[in-house]
Steps between C-alpha positions, in 0.01 A plus 500: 500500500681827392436691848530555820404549861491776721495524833211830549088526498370528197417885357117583538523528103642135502292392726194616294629379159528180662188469675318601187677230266340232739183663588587593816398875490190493672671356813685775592445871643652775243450742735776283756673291332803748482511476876420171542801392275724723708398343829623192365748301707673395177495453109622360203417529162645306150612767230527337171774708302233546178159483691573694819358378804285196493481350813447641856482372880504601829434464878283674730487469843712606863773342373582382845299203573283503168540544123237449210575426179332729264416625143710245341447574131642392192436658150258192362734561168795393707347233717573132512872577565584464818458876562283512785672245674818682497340825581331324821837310616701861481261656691507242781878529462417880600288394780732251713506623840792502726655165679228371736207691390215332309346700229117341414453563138130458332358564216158435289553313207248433189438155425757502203792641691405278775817222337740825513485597808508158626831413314671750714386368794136669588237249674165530620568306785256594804414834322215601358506818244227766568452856411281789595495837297423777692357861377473818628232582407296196587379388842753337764389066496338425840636216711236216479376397850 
């Protein structure tokens, strides 16, 4: 593959191209993704010396105790080669904690990068995935008796 990674988040510009090449758009916040991208605990992104930048990931998290994987994206012309899996193995390089501290890593994965992520070492062992997406503008979910 005639590129290469580096080790920073991803542009908001990148970050859109991306997200819009795999129909992503709608899943993010224009109006914070600049910020949210630079309260990122780390990045990387693959720059292929013709096409630019076609792949992206990075972590979220308190980078302390806990880490998510996130955004992992990879141009769908460029997919296939091992790009994402790179991408996602640099970035845990980024996140290794010091000598005797434990760094728990998660992520959500879709059902076909399920294999990926799971190559490197990911398992759903005693852990179930959930999500809740919270607005401001809507009303606050009420603890069920």
């Amino acid at each position: 593959m005639a590129g290469h990674i580096e080790n920073r988040v991803a542009a908001p510009s990148e970050h859109a191209a991306l997200a819009r090449a795999v129909g992503w758009q709608s899943h993010f916040d224009e109006q914070v993704i600049a910020a949210s991208l630079r309260a990122s605990l780390a990045g990387v992104v693959f720059v292929h010396s013709e096409h630019g930048t076609i792949g992206m990931a990075r972590a979220v998290g308190d980078g302390l105790q806990y880490a998510y994987v996130q955004d992992v994206i990879v141009h769908p012309d460029h997919g296939g080669g091992g790009i994402g899996t790179m991408l996602v193995e640099r970035l845990l390089e980024l996140l290794i904690p010091q000598p005797g501290v434990e760094l728990f890593v998660g992520l959500f994965a879709s059902d076909e990068a399920r294999g990926v992520y799971e190559s490197i070492g990911f398992t759903t062992d005693h852990a179930t995935g959930m999500h809740l997406r919270l607005r401001g503008d809507a009303p606050s979910p009420s603890p069920r008796d």
